[in-house]
N, C-alpha and C positions, 0 to 999 in steps of 0.2 A: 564403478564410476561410468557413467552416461560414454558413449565413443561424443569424439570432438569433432565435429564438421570440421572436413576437409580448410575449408578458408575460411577458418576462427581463428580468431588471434586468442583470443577468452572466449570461457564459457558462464554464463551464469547463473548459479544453481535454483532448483526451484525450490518454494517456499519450506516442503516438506520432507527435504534435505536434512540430517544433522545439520542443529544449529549450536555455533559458540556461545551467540551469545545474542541480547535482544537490544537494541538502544532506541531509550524512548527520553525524551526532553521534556521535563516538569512544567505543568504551564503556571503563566505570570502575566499573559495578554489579555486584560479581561475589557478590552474591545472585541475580542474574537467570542466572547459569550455576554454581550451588555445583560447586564440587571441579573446575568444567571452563576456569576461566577465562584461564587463560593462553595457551591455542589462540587465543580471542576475535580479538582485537586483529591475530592474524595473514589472520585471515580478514576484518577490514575493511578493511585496509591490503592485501588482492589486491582486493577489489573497486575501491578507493576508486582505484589505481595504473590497472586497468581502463578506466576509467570515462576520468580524468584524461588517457588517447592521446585521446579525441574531444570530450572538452567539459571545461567548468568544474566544479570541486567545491568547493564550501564546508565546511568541517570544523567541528562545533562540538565547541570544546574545554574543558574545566571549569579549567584553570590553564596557567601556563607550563611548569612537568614535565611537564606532559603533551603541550604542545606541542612541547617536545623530543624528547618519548616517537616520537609520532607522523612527525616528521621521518626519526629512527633507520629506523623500520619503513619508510617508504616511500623513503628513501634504499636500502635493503637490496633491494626488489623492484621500484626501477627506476621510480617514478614520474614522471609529468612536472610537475615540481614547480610550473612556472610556469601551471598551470593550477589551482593548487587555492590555498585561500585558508583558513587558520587564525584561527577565531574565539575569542576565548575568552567564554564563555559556562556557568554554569552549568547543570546537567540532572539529572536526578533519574534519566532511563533512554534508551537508546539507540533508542528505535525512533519516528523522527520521522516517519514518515507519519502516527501517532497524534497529535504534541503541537504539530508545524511547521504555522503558518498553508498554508492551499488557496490557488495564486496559481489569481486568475480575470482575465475579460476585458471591461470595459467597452463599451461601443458604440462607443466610437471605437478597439476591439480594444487597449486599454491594458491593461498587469501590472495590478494590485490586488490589495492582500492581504487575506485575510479570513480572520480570525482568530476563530476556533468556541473553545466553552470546553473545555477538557480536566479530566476527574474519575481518571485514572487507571484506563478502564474500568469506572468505576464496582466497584471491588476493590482497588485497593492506596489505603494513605493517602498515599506519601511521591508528589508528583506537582507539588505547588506550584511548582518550579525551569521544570518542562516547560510547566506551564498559562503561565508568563512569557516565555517563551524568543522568542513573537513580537517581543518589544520586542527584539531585538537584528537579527530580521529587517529590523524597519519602519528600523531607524538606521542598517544598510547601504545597502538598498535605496532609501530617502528616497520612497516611492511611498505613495497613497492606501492606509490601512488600514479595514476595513469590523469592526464588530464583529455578527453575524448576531443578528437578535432575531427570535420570533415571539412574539406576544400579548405584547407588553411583556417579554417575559423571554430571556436569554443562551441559545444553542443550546448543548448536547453533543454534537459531532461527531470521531469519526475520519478520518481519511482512508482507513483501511483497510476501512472500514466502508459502503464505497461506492464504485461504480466506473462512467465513464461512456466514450459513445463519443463525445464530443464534438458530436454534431449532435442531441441532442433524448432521448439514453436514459440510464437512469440504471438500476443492478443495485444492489440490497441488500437485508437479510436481517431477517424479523418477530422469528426470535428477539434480533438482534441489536437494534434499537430501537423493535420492542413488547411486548416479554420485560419482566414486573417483576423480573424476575432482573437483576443487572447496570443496573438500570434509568438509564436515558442522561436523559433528560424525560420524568417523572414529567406525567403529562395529557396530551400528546400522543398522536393517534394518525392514522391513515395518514394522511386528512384534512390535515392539517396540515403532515405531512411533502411530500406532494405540493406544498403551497402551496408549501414551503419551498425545494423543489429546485425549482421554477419558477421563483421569482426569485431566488434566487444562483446555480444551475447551468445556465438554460437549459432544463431540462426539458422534452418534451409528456408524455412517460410513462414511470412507474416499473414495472421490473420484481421483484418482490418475490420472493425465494426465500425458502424455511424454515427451514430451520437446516444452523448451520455443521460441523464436522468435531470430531470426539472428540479433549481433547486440548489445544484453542486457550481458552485462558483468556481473551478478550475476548468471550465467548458470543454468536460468530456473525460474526466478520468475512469478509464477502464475498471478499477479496482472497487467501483457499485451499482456493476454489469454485468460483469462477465469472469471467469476466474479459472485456472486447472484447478482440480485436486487432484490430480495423479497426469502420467503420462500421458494416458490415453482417455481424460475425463474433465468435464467441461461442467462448472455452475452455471445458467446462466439467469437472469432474472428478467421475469413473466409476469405482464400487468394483465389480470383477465376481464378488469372493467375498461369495458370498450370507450365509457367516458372520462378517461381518465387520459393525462394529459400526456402522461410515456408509456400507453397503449400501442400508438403506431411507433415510436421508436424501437421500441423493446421488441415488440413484435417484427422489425425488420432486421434489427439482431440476430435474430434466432435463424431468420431466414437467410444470413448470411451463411451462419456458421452453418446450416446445412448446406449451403450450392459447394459451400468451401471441403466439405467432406467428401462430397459425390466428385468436383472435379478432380481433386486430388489424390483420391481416393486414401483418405485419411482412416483408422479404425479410431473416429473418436464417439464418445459415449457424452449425449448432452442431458444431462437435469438439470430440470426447472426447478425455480425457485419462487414460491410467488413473491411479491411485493406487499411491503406494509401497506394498509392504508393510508392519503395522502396525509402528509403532517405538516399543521402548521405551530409555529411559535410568533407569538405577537405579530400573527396576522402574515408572516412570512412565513412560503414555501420550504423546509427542506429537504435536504438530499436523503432522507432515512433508507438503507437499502442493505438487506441482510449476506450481502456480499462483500461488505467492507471486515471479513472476520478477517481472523490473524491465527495461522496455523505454527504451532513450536512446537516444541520436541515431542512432548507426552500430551499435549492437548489442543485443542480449539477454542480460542475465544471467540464467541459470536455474539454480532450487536441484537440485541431484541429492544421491542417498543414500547411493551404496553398494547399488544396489538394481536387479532385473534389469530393469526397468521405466527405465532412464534413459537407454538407451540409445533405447527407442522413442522415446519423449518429447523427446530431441533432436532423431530424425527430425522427428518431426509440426513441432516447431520450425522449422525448416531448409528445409519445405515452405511453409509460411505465414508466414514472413518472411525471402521471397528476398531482398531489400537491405539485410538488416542480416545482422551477424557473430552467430552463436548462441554463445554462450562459459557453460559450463555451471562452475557453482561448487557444489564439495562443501559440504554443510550439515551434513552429519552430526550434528556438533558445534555448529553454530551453532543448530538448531533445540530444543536444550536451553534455549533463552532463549525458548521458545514463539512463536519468527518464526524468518523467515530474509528476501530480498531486498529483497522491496516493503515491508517491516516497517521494514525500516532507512533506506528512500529517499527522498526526497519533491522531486518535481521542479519548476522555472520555466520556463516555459515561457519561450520570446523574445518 
């Protein structure tokens, strides 16, 4: 187990940790993909069958039609059914890395749930199902729940809004929560946040990137940026068309994460990742970014496009995580709901 920084209360493990188990929320919003949504549902039901050959999956489900619904669909692709488990559970939207409590780690290395508030990005109103949905977590799980506060008041936290290696670093984004755009906590500022990821994440040092990719309506989630895959290793994603419109963001990404090595003297290792081609859907921009994968126990799922870039990208995959299965899922479609992998996933650790 990782040592605990000194002034952590919790640690919180990184993605490539043994995992219990996966939870992901069957979608039913088909606002969040207009005109495209009956593809949806096929593309949660491959991950979800995916996923289910090597670990557990929790499903949260909004009724019993639907839990029938979902049966259908993973009867048809072959799941293993006796690993997944049907909740029903109201949600207002599918992408539980955003609304599913962060499991962390106590000092005696115990699950704990901590449960951060959720505003819908601070942009949509209908959100309230998702900000409650912990409570259905804590009546499975029966394990300590932690509600996060700094200066007397409730955090707004994503999951996707932040990414760590498990042993002391933490990656996320100023536009992301120091932007009054979108704004997460109003008065808070870096200050703060440092205290904050020290004592629920374990923290010694935050790496702050700037801004996120053209496209991603959470203004600025780290999780189709930037990423670990090991302790001491860093994805990061590289636009090389200078006319492209997250050429200069991307590119001063990367220029971060280098000052932040040399001043630190960090031993991190960065590969690049390049970027799909820009994609539009009915004339709208989105987020496509082959850094939104989802790392479990025995494999990697990663989003690919339809894009001559996906091939590389599976390589660089395939190099950097020799003991797990690289298993590449078309997004195409699914990225019209302004995510794709890690947007949908949210892991427990064992």
């Amino acid at each position: 187990m990782p040592e605990m920084p000194r002034n952590g209360i919790y640690r919180m493990p990184a993605e490539w940790e043994t995992q219990n188990s996966t939870w992901i929320a069957w979608p039913h919003n088909k606002e969040d993909w207009p005109g495209k949504f009956n593809e949806i549902p096929w593309v949660f039901a491959k991950i979800i069958t995916i996923l289910s050959k090597v670990q557990s999956v929790n499903i949260l489900v909004k009724d019993k039609s639907d839990k029938k619904k979902v049966v259908f669909f993973l009867n048809i692709l072959g799941a293993k059914l006796k690993n997944i488990k049907l909740i029903i559970c109201k949600t207002d939207r599918s992408w539980t890395r955003d609304f599913l409590p962060i499991f962390l780690k106590d000092k005696k290395n115990r699950n704990i749930i901590s449960n951060w508030e959720f505003n819908g990005w601070a942009k949509y109103k209908n959100f309230k199902n998702d900000n409650r949905a912990y409570l259905k977590v804590k009546k499975i799980k029966k394990i300590k729940v932690i509600k996060p506060k700094h200066l007397k008041k409730k955090i707004v936290l994503e999951g996707g809004s932040i990414d760590v290696n498990g042993a002391g670093l933490i990656l996320t984004t100023k536009q992301c929560l120091l932007s009054k755009v979108q704004q997460r906590n109003k008065g808070l500022k870096i200050n703060d946040y440092h205290q904050i990821f020290k004592r629920f994440f374990g923290v010694r040092r935050v790496i702050w990137l700037n801004k996120g990719i053209y496209g991603d309506d959470t203004h600025g989630h780290i999780d189709d940026i930037a990423r670990f895959v090991s302790k001491s290793k860093i994805f990061i994603a590289k636009e090389n068309n200078k006319k492209d419109k997250n050429f200069k963001n991307l590119n001063q990404n990367i220029q971060i994460i280098k000052e932040f090595k040399k001043v630190n003297k960090e031993k991190l290792k960065i590969i690049y990742l390049p970027m799909p081609k820009p994609k539009f859907i009915d004339g709208i921009r989105v987020p496509a970014s082959y850094l939104n994968f989802y790392i479990a126990n025995k494999l990697v799922l990663v989003p690919i496009f339809d894009d001559l870039n996906d091939r590389v990208v599976i390589k660089i995959f395939k190099k950097h995580f020799k003991n797990r299965k690289i298993v590449p899922i078309n997004c195409s479609v699914l990225v019209w709901g302004l995510g794709t992998i890690h947007c949908l996933t949210q892991q427990e650790p064992a």
